[in-house]
Each structure stands twice: as C-alpha cells, then as structure tokens.
C-alpha positions in Angstrom: 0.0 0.0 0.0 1.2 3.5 -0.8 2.1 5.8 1.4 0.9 9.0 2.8 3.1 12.0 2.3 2.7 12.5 5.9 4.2 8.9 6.8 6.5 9.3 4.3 7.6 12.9 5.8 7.5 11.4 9.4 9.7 8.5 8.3 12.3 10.8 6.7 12.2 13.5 9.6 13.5 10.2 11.6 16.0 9.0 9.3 17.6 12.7 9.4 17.5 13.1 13.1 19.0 9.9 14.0 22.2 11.2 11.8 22.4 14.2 13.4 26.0 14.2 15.8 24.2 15.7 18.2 21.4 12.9 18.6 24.7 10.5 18.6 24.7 9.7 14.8 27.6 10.5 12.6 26.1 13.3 10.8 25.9 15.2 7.4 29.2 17.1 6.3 29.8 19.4 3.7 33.5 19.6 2.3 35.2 22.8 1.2 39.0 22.9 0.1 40.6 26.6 1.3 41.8 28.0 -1.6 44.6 29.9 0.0 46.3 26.9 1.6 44.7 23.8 -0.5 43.4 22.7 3.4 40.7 20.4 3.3 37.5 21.7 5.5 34.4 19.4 6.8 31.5 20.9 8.5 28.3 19.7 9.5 25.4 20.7 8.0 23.6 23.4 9.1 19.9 23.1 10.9 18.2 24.8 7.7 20.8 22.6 5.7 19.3 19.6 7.5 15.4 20.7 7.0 16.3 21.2 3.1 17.4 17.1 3.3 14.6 16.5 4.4 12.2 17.9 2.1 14.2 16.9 -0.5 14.6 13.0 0.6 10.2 13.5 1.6 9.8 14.6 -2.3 12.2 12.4 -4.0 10.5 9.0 -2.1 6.9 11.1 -2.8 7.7 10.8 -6.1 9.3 7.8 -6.6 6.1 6.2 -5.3 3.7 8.3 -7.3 5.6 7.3 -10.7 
C-alpha cells in the first residue's frame, strides 16, 4: 500500500534526526577545500541545511512512489 506524504515525511524526519552528531549519529558534512592553503574543511550541516534534506529526501521518495 502506498504511502501518505505525511508517513513518508515522518519517516524521513527520523531518518535525518537519528544522523544528526548531536542525537549521537555521525552526521551530514559538507567539504570545502581553502583556496589559499589547498586545506581540506568538513563541516556539519547546518539546521536549515538539515530541514532542506529533508524535504528533499520526503519529495524524491513522494515521487518515486507516485511514478
């Protein structure tokens, strides 16, 4: 049976705060390379970064199951 966009939103919102470092998981990182000294940079992902996942992950899996 299909699911709701509301389950599916639900399920992701899970997904995403179980990753978080903060919630113990090992997180989403952006990477960056300094382009004075060629350094490497990883950050986490930023709180609006990590709402953005997850409406994009809730409308990818919508449409997946729609089409």
């Amino acid at each position: 049976m299909a699911k709701t966009k509301e389950e599916i939103s639900n399920e992701v919102d899970a997904e995403i705060e179980a990753l978080k470092t903060v919630n113990g998981g090992d997180g989403l990182f952006n990477q960056s390379v300094d382009g004075k000294t060629g350094e490497q940079k990883r950050t986490e992902l930023t709180e609006a970064d990590y709402e953005q996942k997850k409406i994009d992950i809730t409308e990818d899996r919508w449409n997946d199951q729609q089409f």
